[in-house]
Every structure is written in C-alpha cells, then in structure tokens.
N, CA, C and O atoms as a GROMACS GRO file, in nm:
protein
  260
    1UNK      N    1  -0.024   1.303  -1.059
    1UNK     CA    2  -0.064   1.306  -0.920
    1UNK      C    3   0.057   1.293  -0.828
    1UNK      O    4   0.060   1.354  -0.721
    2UNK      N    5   0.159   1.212  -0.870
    2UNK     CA    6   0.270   1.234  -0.790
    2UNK      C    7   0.327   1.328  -0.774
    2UNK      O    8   0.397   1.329  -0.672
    3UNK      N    9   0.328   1.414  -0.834
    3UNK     CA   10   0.400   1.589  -0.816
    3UNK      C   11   0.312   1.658  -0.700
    3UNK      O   12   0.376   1.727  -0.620
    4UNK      N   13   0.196   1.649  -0.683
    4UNK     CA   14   0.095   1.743  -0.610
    4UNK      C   15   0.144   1.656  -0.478
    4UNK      O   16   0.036   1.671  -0.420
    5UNK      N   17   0.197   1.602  -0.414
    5UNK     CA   18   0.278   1.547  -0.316
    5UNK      C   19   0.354   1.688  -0.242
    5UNK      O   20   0.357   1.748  -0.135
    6UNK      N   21   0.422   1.694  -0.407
    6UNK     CA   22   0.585   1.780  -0.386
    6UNK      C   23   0.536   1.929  -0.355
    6UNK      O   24   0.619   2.019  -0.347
    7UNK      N   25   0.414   1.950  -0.341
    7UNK     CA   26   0.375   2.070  -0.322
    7UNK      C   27   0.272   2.135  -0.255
    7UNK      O   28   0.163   2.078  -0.267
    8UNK      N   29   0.273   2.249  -0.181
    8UNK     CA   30   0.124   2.259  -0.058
    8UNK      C   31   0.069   2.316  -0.132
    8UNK      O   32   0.097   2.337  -0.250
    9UNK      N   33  -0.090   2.377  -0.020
    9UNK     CA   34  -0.167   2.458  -0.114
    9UNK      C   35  -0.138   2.614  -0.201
    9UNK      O   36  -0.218   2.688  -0.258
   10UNK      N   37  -0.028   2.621  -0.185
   10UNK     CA   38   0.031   2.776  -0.207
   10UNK      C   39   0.100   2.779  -0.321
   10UNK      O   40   0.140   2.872  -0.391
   11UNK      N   41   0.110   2.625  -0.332
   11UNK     CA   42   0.219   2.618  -0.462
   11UNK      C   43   0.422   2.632  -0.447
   11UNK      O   44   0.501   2.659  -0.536
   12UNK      N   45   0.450   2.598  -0.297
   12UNK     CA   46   0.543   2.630  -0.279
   12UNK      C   47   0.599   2.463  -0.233
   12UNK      O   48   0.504   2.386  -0.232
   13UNK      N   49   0.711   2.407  -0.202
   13UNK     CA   50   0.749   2.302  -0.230
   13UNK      C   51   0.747   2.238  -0.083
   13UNK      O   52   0.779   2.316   0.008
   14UNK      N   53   0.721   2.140  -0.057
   14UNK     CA   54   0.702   2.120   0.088
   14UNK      C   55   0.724   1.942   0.161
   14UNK      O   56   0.653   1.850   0.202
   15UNK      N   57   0.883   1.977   0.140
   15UNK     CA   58   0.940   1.812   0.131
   15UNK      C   59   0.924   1.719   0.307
   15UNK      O   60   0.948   1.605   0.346
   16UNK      N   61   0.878   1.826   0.361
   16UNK     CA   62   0.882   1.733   0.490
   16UNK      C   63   0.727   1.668   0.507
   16UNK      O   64   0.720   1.566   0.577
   17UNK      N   65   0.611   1.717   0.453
   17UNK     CA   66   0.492   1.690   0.413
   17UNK      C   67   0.483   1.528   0.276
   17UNK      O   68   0.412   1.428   0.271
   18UNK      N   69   0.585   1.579   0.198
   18UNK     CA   70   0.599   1.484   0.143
   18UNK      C   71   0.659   1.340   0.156
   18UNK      O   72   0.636   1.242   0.084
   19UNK      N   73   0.722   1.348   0.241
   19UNK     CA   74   0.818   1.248   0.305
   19UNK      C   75   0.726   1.210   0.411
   19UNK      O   76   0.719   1.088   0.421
   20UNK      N   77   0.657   1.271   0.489
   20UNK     CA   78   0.573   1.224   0.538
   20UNK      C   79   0.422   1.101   0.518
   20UNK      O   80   0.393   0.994   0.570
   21UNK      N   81   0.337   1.221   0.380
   21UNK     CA   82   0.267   1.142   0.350
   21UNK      C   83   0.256   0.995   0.271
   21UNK      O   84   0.162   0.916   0.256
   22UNK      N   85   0.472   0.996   0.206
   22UNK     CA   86   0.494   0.865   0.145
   22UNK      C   87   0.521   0.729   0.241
   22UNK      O   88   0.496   0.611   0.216
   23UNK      N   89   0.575   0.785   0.348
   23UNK     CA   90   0.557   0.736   0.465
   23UNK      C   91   0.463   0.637   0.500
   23UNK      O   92   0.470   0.516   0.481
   24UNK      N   93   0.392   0.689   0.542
   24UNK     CA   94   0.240   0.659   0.604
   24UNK      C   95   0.185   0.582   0.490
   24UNK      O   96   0.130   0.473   0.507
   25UNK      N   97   0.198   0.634   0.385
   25UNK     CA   98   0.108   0.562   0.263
   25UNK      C   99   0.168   0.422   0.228
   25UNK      O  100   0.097   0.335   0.179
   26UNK      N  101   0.296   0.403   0.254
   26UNK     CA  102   0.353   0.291   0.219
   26UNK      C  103   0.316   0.157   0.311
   26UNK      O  104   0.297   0.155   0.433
   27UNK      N  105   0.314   0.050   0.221
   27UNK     CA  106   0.202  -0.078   0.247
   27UNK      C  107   0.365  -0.145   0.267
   27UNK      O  108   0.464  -0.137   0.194
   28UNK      N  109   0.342  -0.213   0.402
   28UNK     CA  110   0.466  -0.314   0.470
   28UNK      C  111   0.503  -0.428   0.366
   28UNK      O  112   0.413  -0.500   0.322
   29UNK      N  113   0.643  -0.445   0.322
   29UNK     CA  114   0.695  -0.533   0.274
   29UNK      C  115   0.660  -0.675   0.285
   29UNK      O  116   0.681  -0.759   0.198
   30UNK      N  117   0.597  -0.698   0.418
   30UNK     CA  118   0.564  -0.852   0.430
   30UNK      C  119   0.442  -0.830   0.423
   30UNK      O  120   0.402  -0.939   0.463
   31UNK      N  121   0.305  -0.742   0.392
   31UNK     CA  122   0.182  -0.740   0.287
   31UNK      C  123   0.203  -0.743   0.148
   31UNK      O  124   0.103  -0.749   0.077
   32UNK      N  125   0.330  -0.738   0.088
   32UNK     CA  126   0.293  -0.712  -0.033
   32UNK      C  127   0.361  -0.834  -0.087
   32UNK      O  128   0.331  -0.887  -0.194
   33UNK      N  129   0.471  -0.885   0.011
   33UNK     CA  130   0.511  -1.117  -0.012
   33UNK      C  131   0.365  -1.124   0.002
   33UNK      O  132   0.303  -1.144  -0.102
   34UNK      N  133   0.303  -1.113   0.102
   34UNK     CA  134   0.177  -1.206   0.118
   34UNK      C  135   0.088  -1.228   0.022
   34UNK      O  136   0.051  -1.345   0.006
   35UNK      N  137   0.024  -1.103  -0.080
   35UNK     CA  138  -0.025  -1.120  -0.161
   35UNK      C  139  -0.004  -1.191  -0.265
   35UNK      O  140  -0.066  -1.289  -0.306
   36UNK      N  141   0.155  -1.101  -0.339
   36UNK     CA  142   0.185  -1.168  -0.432
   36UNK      C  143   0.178  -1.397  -0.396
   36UNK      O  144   0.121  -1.483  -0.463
   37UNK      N  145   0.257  -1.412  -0.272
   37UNK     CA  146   0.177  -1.612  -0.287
   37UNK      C  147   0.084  -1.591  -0.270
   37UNK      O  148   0.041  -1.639  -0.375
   38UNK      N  149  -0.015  -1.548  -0.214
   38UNK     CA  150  -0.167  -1.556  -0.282
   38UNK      C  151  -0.184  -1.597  -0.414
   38UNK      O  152  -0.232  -1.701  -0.459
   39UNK      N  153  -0.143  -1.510  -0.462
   39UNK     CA  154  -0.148  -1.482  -0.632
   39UNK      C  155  -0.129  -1.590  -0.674
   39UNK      O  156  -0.210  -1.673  -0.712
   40UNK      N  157   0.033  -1.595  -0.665
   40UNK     CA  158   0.055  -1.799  -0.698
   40UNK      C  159   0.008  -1.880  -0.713
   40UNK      O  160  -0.008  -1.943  -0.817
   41UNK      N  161  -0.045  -1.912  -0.550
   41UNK     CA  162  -0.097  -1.998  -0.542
   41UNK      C  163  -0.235  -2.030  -0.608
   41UNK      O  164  -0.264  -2.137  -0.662
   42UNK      N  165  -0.308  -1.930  -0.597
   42UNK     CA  166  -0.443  -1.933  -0.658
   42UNK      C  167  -0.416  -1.946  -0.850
   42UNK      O  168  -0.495  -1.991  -0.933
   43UNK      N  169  -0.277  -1.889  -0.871
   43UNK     CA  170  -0.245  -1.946  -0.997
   43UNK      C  171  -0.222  -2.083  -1.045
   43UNK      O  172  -0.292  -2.131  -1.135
   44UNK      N  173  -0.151  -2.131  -1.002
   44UNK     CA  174  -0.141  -2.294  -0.966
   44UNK      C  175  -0.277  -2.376  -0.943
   44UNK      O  176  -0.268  -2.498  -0.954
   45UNK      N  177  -0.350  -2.343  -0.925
   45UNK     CA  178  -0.483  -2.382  -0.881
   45UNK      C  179  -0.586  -2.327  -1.011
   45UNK      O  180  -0.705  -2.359  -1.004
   46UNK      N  181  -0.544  -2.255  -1.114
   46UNK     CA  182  -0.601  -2.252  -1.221
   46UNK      C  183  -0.702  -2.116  -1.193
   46UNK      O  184  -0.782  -2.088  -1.283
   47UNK      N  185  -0.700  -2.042  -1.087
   47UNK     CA  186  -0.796  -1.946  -1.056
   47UNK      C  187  -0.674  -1.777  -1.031
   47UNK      O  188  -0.555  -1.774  -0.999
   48UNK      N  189  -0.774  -1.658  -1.064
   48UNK     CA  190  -0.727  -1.521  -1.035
   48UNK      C  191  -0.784  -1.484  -0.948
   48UNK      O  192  -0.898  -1.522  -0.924
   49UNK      N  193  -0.701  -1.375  -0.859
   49UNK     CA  194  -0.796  -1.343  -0.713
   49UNK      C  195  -0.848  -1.189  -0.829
   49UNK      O  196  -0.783  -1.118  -0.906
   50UNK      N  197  -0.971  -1.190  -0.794
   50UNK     CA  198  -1.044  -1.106  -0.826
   50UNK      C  199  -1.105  -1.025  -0.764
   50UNK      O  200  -1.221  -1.049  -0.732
   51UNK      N  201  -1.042  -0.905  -0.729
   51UNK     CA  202  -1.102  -0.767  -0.648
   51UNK      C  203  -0.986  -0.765  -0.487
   51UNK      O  204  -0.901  -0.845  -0.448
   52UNK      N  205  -1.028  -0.655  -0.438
   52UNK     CA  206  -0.916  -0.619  -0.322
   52UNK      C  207  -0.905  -0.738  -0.204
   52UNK      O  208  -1.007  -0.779  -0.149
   53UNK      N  209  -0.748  -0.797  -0.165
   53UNK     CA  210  -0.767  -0.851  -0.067
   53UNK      C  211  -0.688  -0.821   0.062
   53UNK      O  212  -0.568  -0.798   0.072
   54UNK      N  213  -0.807  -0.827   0.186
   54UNK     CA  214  -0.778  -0.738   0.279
   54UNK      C  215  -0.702  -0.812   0.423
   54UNK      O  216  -0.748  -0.922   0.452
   55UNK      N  217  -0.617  -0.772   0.491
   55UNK     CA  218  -0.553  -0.774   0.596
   55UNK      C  219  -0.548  -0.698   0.747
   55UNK      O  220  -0.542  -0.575   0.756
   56UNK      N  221  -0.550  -0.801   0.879
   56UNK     CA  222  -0.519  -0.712   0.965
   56UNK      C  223  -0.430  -0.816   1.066
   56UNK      O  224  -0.398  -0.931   1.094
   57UNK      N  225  -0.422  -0.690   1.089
   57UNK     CA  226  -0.289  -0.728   1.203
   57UNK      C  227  -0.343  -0.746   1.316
   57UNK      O  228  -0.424  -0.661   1.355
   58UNK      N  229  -0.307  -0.884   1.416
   58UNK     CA  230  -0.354  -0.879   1.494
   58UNK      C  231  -0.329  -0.876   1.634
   58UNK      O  232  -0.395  -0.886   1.737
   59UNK      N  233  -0.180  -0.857   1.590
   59UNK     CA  234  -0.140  -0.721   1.776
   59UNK      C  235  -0.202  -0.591   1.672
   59UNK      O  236  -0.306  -0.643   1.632
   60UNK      N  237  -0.198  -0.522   1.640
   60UNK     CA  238  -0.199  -0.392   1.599
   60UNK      C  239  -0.354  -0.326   1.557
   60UNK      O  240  -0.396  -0.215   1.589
   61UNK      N  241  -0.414  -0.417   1.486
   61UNK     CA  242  -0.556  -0.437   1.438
   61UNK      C  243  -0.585  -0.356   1.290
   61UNK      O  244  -0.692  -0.335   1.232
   62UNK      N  245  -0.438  -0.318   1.254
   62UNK     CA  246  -0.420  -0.235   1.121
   62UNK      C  247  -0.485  -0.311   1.038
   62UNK      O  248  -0.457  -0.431   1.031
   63UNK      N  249  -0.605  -0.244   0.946
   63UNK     CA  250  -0.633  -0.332   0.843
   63UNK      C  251  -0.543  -0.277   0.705
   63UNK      O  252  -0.544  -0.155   0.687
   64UNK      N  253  -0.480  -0.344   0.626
   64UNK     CA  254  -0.399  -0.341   0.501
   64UNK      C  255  -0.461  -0.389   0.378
   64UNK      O  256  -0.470  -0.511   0.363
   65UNK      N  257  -0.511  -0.300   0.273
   65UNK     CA  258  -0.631  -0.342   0.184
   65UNK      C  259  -0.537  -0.288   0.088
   65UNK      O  260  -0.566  -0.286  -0.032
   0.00000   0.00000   0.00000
C-alpha cells in the first residue's frame, strides 16, 4: 500500500501528491509522547489501554485518533 502513494490513477509517478498526502497524514510528534505515557502509565498500574485513544486540540479542535 505504500507504493500506490508513489503513483496516480494513470500509473505515472506523482511525487508532489505524495509528499503531500504524507504530509497531512502524519500524526504530531507531541500525540504520539502523549500516548506512548499513557501506555506507561497504565502499565505501571498493571492495566493495557485497549482500543483507539482519541484527542483534540483545543485552540484548533483537531481531533487526533
């Protein structure tokens, strides 16, 4: 699935589309600290977080799942 990125519907190579949609798709560095102490912590505590946990921003109202 990562190749079909590198390429439009024509089959021809289309790097500014790609750079784009990795862009956009990419989850902010300080969501992905946050989770992982989640994780921790709920490790330390003898428990696993179990199933998606969700975020928003709240100047922005981005939710981050």
């Amino acid at each position: 699935m990562e190749n079909d990125l590198k390429y439009n519907a024509s089959g021809y190579r289309d790097v500014t589309a790609e750079k784009a949609i990795r862009s956009a798709d990419h989850t902010p560095r300080d969501i992905a600290e946050l989770v992982e102490v989640i994780k921790k912590i709920s490790g330390a505590y003898g428990y696993d977080v179990e199933g998606r946990i969700a975020f928003q921003d709240r100047k922005t109202k981005i939710v981050y799942r």
